[in-house]
C-alpha positions as a Markdown table, in Angstrom:
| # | Residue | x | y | z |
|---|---|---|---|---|
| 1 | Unk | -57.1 | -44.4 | -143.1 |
| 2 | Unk | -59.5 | -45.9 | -140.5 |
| 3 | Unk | -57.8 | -49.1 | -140.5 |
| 4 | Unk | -54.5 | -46.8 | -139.8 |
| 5 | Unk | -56.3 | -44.9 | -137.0 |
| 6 | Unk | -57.7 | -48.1 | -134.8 |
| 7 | Unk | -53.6 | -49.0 | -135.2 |
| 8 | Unk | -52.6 | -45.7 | -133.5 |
| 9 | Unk | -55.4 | -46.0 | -130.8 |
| 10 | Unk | -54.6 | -49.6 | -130.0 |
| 11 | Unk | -51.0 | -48.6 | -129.5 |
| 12 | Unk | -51.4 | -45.6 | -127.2 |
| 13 | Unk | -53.8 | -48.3 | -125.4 |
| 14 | Unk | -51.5 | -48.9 | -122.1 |
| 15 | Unk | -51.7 | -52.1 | -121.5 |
| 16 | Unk | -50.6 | -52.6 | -125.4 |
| 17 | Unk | -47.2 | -50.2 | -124.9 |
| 18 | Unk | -46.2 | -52.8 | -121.7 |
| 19 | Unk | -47.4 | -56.2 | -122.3 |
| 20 | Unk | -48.3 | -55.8 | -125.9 |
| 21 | Unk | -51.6 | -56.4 | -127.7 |
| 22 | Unk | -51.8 | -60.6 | -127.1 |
| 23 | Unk | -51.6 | -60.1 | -123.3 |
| 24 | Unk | -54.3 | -62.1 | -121.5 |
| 25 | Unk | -56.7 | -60.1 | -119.4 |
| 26 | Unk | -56.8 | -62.4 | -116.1 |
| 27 | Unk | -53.1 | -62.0 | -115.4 |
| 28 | Unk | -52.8 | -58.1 | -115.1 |
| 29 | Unk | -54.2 | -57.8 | -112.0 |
| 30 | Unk | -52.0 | -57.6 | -109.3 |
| 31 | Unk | -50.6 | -61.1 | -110.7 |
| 32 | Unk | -54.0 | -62.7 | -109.1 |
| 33 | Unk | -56.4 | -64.3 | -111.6 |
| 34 | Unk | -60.1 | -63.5 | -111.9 |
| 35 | Unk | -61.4 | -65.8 | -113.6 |
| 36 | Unk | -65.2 | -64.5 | -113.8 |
| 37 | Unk | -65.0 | -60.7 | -113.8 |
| 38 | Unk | -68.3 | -58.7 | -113.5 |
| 39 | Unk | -68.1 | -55.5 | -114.7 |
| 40 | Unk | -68.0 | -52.6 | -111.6 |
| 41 | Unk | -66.8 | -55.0 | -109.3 |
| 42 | Unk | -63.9 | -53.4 | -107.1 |
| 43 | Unk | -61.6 | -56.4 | -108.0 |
| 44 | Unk | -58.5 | -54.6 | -106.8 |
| 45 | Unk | -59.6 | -54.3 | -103.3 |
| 46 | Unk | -61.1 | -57.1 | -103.1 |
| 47 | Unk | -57.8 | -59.5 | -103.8 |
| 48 | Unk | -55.8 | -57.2 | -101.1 |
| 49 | Unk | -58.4 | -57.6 | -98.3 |
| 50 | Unk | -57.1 | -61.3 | -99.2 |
| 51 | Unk | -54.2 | -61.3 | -99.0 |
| 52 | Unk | -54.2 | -59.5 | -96.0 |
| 53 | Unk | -56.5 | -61.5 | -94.7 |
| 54 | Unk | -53.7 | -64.9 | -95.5 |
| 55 | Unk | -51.3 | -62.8 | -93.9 |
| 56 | Unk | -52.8 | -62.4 | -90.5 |
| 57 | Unk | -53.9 | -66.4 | -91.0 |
| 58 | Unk | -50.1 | -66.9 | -91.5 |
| 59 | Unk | -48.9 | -65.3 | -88.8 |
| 60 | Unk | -51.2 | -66.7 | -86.5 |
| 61 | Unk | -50.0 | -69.8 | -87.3 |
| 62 | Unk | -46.6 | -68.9 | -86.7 |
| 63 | Unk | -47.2 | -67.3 | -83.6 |
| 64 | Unk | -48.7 | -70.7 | -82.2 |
| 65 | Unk | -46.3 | -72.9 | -83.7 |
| 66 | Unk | -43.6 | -71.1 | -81.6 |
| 67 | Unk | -45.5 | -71.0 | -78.1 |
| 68 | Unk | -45.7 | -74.5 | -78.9 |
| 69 | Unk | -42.1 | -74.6 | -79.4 |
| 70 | Unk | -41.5 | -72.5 | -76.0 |
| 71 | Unk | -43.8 | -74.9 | -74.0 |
| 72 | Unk | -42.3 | -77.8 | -75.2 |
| 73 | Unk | -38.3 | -76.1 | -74.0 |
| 74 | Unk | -39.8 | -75.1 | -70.4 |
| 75 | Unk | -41.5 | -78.8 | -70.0 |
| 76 | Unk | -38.2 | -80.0 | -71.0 |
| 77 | Unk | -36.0 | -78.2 | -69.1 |
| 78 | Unk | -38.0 | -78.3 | -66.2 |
| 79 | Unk | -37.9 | -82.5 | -66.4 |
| 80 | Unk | -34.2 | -81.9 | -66.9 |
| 81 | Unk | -33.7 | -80.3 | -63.5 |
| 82 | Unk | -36.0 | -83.2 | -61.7 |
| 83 | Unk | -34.4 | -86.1 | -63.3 |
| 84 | Unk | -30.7 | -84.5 | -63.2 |
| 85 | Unk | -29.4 | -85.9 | -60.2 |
| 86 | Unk | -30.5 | -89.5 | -61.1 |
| 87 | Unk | -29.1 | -89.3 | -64.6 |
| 88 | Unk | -25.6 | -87.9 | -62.5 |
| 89 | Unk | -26.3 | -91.2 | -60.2 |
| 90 | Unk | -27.1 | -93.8 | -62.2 |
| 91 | Unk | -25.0 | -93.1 | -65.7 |
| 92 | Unk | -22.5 | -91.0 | -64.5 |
| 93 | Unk | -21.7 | -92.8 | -61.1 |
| 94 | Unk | -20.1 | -89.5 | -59.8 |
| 95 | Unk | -17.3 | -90.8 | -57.0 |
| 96 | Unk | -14.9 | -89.4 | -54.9 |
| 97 | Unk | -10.8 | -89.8 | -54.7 |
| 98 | Unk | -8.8 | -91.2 | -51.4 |
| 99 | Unk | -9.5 | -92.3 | -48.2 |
| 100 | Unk | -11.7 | -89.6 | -47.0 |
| 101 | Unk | -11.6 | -87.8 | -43.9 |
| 102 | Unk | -13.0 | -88.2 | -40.0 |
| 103 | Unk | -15.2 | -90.9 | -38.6 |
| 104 | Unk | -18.6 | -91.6 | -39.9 |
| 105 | Unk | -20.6 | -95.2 | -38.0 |
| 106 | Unk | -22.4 | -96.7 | -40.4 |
| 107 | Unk | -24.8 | -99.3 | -39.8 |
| 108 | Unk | -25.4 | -102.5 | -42.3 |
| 109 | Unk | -29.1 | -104.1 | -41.7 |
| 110 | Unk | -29.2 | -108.0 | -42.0 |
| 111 | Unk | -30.1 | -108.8 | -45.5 |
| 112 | Unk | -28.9 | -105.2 | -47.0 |
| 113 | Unk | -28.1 | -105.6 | -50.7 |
| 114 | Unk | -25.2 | -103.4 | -52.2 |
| 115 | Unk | -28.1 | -101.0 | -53.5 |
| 116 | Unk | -29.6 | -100.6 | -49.8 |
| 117 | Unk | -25.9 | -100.0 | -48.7 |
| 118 | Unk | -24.9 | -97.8 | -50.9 |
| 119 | Unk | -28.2 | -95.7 | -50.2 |
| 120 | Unk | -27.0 | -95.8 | -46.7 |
| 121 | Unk | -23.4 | -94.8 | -48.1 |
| 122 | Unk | -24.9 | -91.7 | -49.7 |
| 123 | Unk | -27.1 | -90.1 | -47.1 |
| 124 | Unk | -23.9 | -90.6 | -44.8 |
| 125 | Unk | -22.0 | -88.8 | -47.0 |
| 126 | Unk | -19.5 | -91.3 | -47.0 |
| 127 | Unk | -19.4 | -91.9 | -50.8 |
| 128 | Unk | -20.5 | -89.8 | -53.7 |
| 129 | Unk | -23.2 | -91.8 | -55.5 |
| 130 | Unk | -25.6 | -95.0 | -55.3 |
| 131 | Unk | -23.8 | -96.4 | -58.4 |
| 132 | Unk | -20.0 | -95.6 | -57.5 |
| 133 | Unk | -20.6 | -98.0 | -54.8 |
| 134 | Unk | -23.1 | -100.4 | -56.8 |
| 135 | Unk | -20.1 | -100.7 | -59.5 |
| 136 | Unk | -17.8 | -101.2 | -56.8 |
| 137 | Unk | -19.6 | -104.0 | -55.2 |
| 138 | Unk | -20.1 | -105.9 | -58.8 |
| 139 | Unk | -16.5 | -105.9 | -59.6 |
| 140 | Unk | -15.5 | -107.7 | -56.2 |
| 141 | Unk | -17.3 | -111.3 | -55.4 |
| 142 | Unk | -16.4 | -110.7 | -51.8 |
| 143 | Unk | -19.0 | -107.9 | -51.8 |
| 144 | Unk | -21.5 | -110.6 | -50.9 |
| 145 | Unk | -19.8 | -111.5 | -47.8 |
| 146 | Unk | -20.5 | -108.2 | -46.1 |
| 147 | Unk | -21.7 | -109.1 | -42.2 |
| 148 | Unk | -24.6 | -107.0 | -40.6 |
| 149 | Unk | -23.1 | -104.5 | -38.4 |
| 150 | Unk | -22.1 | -101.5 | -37.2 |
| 151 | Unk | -18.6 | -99.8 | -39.5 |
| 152 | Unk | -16.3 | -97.2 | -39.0 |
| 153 | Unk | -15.9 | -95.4 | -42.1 |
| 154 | Unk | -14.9 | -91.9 | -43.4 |
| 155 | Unk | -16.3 | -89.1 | -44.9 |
| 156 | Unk | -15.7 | -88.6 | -49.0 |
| 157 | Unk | -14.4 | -91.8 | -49.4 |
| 158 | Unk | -13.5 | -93.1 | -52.5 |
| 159 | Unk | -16.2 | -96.1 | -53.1 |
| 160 | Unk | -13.9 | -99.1 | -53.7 |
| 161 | Unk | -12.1 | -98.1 | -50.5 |
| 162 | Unk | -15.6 | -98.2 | -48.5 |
| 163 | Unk | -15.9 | -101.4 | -49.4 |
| 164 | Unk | -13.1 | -102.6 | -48.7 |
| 165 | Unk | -13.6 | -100.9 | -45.0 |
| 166 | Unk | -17.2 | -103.1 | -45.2 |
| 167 | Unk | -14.7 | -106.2 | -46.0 |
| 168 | Unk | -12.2 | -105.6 | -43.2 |
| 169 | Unk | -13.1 | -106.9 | -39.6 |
| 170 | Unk | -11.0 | -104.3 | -38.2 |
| 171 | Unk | -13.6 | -101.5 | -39.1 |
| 172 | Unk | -16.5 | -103.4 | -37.4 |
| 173 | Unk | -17.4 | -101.6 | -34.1 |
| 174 | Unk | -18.7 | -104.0 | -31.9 |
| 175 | Unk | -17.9 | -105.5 | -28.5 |
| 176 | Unk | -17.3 | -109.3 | -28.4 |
| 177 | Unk | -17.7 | -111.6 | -24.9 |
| 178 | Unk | -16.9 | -114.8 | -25.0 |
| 179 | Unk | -19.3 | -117.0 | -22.4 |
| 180 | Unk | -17.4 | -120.6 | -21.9 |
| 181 | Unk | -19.3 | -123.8 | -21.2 |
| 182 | Unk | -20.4 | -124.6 | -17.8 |
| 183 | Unk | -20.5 | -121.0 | -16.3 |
| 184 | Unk | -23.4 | -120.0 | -14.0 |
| 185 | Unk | -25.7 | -117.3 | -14.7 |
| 186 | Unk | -25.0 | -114.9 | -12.3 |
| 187 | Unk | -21.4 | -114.9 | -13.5 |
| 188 | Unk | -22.5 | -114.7 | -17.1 |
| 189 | Unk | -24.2 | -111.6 | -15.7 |
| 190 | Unk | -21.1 | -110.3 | -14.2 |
| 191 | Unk | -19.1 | -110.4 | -17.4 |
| 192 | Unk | -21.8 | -109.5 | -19.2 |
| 193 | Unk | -22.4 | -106.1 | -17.5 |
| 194 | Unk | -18.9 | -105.0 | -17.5 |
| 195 | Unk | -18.6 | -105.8 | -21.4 |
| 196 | Unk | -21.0 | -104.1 | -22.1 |
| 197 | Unk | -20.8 | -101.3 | -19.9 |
| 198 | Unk | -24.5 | -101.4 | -18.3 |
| 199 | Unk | -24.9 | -101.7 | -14.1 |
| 200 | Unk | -25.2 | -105.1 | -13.2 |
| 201 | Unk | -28.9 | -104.8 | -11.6 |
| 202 | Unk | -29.7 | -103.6 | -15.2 |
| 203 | Unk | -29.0 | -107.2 | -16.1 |
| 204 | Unk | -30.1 | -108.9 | -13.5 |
| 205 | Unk | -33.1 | -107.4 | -13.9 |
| 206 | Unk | -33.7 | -108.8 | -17.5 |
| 207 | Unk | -32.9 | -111.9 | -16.6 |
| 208 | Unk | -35.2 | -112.3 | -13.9 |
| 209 | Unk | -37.7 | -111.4 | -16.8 |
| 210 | Unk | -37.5 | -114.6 | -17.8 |
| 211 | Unk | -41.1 | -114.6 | -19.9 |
| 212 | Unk | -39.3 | -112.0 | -21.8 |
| 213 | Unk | -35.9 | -113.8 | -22.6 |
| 214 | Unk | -37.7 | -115.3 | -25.5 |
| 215 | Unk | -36.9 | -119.3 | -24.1 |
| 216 | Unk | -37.9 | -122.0 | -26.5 |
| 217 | Unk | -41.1 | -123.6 | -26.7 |
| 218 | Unk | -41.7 | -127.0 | -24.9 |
| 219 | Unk | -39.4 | -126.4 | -22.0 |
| 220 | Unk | -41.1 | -126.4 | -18.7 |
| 221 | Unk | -40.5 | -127.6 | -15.2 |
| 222 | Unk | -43.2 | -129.6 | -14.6 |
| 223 | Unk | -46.1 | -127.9 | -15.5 |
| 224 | Unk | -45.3 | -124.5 | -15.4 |
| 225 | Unk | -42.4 | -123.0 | -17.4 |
| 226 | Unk | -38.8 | -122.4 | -15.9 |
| 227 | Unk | -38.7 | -119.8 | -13.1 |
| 228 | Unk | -35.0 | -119.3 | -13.7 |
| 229 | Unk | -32.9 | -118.4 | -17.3 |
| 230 | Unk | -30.7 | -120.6 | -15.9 |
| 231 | Unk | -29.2 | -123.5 | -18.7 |
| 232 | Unk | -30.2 | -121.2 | -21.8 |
| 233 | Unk | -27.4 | -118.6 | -21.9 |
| 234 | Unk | -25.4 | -120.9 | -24.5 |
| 235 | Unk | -21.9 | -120.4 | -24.4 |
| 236 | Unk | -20.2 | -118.7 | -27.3 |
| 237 | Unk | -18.2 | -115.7 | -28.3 |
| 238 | Unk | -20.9 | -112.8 | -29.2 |
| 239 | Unk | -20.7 | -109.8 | -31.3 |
| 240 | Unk | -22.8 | -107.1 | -29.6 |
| 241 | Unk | -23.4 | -104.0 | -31.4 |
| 242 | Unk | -23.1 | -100.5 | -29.9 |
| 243 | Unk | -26.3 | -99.7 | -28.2 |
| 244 | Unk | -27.4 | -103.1 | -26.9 |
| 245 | Unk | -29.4 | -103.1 | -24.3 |
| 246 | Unk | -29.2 | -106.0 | -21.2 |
| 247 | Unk | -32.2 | -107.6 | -22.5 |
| 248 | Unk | -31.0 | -107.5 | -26.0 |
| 249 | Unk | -27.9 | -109.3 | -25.0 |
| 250 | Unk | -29.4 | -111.8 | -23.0 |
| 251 | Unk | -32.3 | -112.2 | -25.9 |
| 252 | Unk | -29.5 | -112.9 | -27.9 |
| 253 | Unk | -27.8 | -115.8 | -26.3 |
| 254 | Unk | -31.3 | -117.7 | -25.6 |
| 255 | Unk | -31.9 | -117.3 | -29.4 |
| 256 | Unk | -28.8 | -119.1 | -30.2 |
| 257 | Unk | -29.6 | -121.8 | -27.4 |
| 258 | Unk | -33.6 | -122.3 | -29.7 |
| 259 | Unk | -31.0 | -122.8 | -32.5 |
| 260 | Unk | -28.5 | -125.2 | -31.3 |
| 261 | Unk | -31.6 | -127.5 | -29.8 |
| 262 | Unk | -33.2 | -127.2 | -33.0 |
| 263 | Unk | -30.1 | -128.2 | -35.1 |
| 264 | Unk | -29.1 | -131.3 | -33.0 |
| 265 | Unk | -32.5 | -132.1 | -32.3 |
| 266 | Unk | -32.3 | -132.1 | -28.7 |
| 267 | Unk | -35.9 | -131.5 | -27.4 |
| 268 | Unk | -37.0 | -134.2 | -30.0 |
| 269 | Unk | -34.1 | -136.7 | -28.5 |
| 270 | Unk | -35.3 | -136.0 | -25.3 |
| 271 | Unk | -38.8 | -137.1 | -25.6 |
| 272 | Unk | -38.1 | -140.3 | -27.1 |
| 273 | Unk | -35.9 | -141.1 | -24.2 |
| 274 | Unk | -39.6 | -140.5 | -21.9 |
| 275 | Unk | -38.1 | -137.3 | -20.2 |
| 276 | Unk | -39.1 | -133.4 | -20.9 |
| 277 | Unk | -35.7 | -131.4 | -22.6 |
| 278 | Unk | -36.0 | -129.1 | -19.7 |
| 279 | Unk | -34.9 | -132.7 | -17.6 |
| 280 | Unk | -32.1 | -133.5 | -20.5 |
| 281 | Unk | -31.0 | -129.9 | -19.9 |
| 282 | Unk | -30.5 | -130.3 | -16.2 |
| 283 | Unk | -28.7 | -133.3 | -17.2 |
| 284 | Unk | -26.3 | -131.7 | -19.3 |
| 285 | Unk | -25.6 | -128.8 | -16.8 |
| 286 | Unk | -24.3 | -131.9 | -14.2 |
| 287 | Unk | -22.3 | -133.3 | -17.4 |
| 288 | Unk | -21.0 | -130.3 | -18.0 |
| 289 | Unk | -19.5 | -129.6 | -14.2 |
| 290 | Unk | -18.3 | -133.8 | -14.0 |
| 291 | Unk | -16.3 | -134.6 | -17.2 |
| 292 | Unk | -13.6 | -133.2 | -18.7 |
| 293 | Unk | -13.3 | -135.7 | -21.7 |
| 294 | Unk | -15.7 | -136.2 | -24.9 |
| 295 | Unk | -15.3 | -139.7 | -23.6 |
| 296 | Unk | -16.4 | -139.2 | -20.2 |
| 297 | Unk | -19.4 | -137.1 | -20.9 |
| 298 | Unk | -21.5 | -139.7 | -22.5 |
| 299 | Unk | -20.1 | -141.8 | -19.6 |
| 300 | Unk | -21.7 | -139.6 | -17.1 |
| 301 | Unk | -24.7 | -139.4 | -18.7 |
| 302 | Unk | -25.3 | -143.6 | -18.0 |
| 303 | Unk | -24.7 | -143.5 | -14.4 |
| 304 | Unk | -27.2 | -139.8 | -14.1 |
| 305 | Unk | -30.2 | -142.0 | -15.6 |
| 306 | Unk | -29.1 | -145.5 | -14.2 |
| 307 | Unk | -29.0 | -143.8 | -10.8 |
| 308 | Unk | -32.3 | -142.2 | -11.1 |
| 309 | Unk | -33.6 | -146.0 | -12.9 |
| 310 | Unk | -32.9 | -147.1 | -9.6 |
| 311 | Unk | -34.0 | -144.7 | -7.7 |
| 312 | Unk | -30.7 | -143.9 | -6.3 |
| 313 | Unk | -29.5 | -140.7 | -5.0 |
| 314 | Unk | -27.4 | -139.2 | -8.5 |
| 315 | Unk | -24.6 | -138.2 | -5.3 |
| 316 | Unk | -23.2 | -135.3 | -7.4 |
| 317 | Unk | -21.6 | -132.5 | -5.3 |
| 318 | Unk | -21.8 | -130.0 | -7.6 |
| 319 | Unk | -24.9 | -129.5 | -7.2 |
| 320 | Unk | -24.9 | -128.4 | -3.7 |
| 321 | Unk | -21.8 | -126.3 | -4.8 |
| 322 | Unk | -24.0 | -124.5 | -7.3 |
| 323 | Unk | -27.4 | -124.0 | -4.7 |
| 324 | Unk | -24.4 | -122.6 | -2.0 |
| 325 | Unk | -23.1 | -120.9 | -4.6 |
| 326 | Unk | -26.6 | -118.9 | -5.4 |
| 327 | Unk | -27.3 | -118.3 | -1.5 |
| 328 | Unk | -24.0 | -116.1 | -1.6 |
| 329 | Unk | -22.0 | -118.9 | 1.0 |
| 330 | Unk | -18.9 | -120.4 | 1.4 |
| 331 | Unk | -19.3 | -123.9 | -1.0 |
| 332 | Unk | -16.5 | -125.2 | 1.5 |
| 333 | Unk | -18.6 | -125.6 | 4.2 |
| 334 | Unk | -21.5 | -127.3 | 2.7 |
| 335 | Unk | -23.4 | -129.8 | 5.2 |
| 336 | Unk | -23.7 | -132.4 | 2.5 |
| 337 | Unk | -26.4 | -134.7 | 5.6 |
| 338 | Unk | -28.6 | -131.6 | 5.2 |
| 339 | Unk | -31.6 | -132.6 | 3.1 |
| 340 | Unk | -32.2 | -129.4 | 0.4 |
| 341 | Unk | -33.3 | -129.2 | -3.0 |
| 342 | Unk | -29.9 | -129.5 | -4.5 |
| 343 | Unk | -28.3 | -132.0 | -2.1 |
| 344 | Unk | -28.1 | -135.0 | -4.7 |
| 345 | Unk | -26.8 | -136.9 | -1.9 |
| 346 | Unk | -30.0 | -136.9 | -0.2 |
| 347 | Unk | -32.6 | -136.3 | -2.5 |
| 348 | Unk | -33.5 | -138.7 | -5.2 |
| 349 | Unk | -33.8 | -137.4 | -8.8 |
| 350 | Unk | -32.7 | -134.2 | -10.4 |
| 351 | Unk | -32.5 | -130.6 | -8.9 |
| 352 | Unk | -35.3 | -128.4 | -9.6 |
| 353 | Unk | -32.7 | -126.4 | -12.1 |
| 354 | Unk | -30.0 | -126.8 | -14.7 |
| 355 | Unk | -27.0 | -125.5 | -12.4 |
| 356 | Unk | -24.8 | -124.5 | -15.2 |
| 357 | Unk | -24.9 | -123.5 | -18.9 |
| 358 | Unk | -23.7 | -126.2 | -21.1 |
| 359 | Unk | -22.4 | -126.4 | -24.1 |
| 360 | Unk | -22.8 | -128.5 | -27.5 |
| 361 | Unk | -21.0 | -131.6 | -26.4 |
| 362 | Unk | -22.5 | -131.7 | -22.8 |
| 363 | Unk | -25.8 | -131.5 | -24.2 |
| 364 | Unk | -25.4 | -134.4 | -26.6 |
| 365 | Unk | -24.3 | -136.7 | -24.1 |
| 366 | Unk | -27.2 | -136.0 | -22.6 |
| 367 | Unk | -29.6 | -137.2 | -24.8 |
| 368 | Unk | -27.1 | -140.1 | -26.8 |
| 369 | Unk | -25.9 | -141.5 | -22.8 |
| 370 | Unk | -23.5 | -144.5 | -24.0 |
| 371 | Unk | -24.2 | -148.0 | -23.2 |
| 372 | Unk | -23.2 | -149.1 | -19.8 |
| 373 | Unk | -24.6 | -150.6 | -16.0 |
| 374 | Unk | -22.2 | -148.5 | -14.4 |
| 375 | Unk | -23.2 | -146.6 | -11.5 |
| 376 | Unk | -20.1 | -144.8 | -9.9 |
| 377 | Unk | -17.0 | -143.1 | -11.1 |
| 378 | Unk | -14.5 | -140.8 | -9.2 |
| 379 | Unk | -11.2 | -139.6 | -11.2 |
| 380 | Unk | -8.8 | -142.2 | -12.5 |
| 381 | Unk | -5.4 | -140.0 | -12.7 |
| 382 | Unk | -4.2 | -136.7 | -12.8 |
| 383 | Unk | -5.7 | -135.1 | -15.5 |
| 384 | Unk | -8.9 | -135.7 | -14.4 |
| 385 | Unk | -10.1 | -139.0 | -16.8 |
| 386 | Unk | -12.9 | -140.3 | -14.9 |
| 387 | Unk | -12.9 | -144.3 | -13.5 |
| 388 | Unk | -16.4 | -145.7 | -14.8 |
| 389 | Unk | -17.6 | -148.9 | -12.2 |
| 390 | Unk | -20.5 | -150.9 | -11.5 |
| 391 | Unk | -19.0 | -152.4 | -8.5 |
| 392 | Unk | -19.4 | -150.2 | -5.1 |
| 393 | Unk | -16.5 | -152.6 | -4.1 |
| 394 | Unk | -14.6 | -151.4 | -6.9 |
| 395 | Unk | -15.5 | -148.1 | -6.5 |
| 396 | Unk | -14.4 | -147.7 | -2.7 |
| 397 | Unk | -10.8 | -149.1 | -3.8 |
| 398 | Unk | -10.7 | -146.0 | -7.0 |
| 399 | Unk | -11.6 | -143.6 | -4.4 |
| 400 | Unk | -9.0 | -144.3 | -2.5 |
| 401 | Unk | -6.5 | -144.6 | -4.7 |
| 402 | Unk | -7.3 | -141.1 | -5.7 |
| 403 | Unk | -7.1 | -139.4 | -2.2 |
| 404 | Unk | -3.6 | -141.2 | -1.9 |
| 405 | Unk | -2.5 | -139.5 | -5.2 |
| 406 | Unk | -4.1 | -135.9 | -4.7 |
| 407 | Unk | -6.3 | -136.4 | -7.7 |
| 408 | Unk | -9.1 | -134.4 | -6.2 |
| 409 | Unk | -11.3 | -136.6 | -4.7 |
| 410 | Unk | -12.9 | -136.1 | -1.7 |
């Protein structure tokens, strides 16, 4: 009977009617073990404070995981909106369609590349992006050909058709004058000024400035430098671009003058012959006004420095034509027995001045004179050929023969 008893008690026990009798202990509570359980401990409160407590731990965790998450978007999309416009530019190379529309003057600095240009392109709003026109340029070899300048383009344009504008000389804006050998200076002033739109004293002006004309160095008449720009204005066909001023233009010609004496040597040649260029230069300004023919000019040259050898007036009329020429009077009516600076007749050795601007085969002569004793020459036919003698027998008899066939002698 006792033995049946304990049976009954054990099974009204409750943890026997749901787990059964072998149910182990640590595993009841709130499925958390305790492994070491004192007696009157509140263990059930105890393992919710817990859990609660992992909870709040877990959600904190959360809650900083996504404001990390947040931060990271705004950084992200706030880079996004900086770097847009150079992803647009430089991977997207956003362009435009056609021809574009009005007039837009661009300018092209000397040694632009096609990035620098089409930086210029883009704030000009003439093409769409940096790299349209970078592309553009790659896939056309005559991209490097592109002259520093001023352009006539359009607004909108496609990019390949903006450089093909950049390619054609008809879209450069710029005004061209052509200076030909052996003119003076004052009427290289004159055409200067009406090319390029500016009063004539405006130019006159800068030339008299002639410390400012930027003339090369060793040239100086005597001791002190040239008083007059005369013999530097080289003769050429320039390119002026719009905006250039009357010193700029003139600054431009003696620049090309430093180059061509550079490039054939001239001032060099000239010393070795025991003269100063400035001398060679006033040489080749008489060349220049005497001989028509590449092989008269070296010609000339002979009987300019055999003349002055032996200390004989050079007898060259044009220089008295240029000196009446300055003074403003009638070169007709020149009193050639009148002693002046200019009159080669008179004086003996060179005028204080070059009296013309020569060119590149006027001023060789001068410093490469051919071989020769002659000492006269007056023109030998029609054309103007020139009759070379060292006989003033000989001579008398060409000069002649020349006022009997209207050859221009005088």
């Amino acid at each position: 009977m006792r033995f049946e008893q304990q049976d009954s008690l054990e099974a009204s026990d409750p943890h026997s009617l749901l787990f059964g009798a072998d149910v182990d202990e640590t595993q009841v509570v709130d499925e958390e073990p305790i492994t070491h359980y004192v007696p009157g401990t509140p263990r059930r409160e105890s393992s919710r404070r817990a859990r609660q407590q992992e909870r709040q731990r877990r959600r904190r965790r959360r809650t900083a995981t996504v404001a990390v998450v947040l931060a990271a978007v705004v950084v992200a999309a706030t880079g996004w909106f900086v770097v847009r416009p150079l992803v647009e530019d430089n991977l997207s190379a956003k362009d435009w369609s056609g021809a574009g529309t009005g007039e837009v003057l661009v300018q092209v600095k000397p040694n632009d590349t096609s990035g620098a240009i089409g930086t210029t392109l883009v704030k000009d709003g003439v093409v769409r992006s940096k790299r349209a026109f970078t592309d553009a340029a790659d896939n056309n070899k005559d991209s490097l050909s592109i002259q520093p300048g001023y352009y006539r383009l359009h607004k909108h344009m496609a990019a390949k058709q903006a450089l093909g504008l950049l390619l054609d000389p008809s879209a450069r804006v710029s005004t061209d004058v052509t200076i030909p050998e052996g003119l003076m200076e004052q009427d290289i002033l004159t055409r200067m000024a009406k090319a390029l739109k500016v009063p004539l004293s405006s130019m006159q002006k800068a030339a008299a400035d002639v410390g400012d004309l930027g003339l090369p160095e060793g040239y100086s008449a005597g001791s002190a430098a040239p008083k007059s720009a005369e013999g530097f204005f080289f003769p050429d066909t320039y390119s002026f671009d719009p905006g250039t001023t009357a010193a700029g233009a003139l600054q431009q010609m003696t620049s090309q003058f430093t180059g061509i004496d550079r490039d054939m040597g001239f001032a060099d040649a000239a010393h070795k012959m025991k003269i100063t260029p400035y001398q060679a230069l006033i040489v080749a300004s008489m060349i220049e006004g005497e001989a028509k023919f590449d092989d008269d000019r070296a010609k000339v040259a002979r009987v300019v420095y055999n003349r002055l050898a032996a200390k004989m007036p050079i007898g060259i009329d044009a220089t008295s034509v240029y000196e009446a020429k300055l003074a403003g009077q009638d070169p007709s009516k020149i009193d050639y027995n009148k002693p002046t600076p200019y009159n080669t007749r008179v004086d003996r050795g060179l005028p204080p001045t070059p009296i013309s601007n020569p060119g590149r085969a006027a001023m060789g002569a001068a410093i490469a004179p051919a071989p020769g004793p002659w000492l006269y020459y007056v023109n030998g036919d029609a054309d103007g050929h020139l009759f070379f003698t060292a006989s003033p027998t000989e001579f008398q008899a060409a000069v002649e023969k020349c006022q009997q066939n209207h050859w221009g002698c005088t």
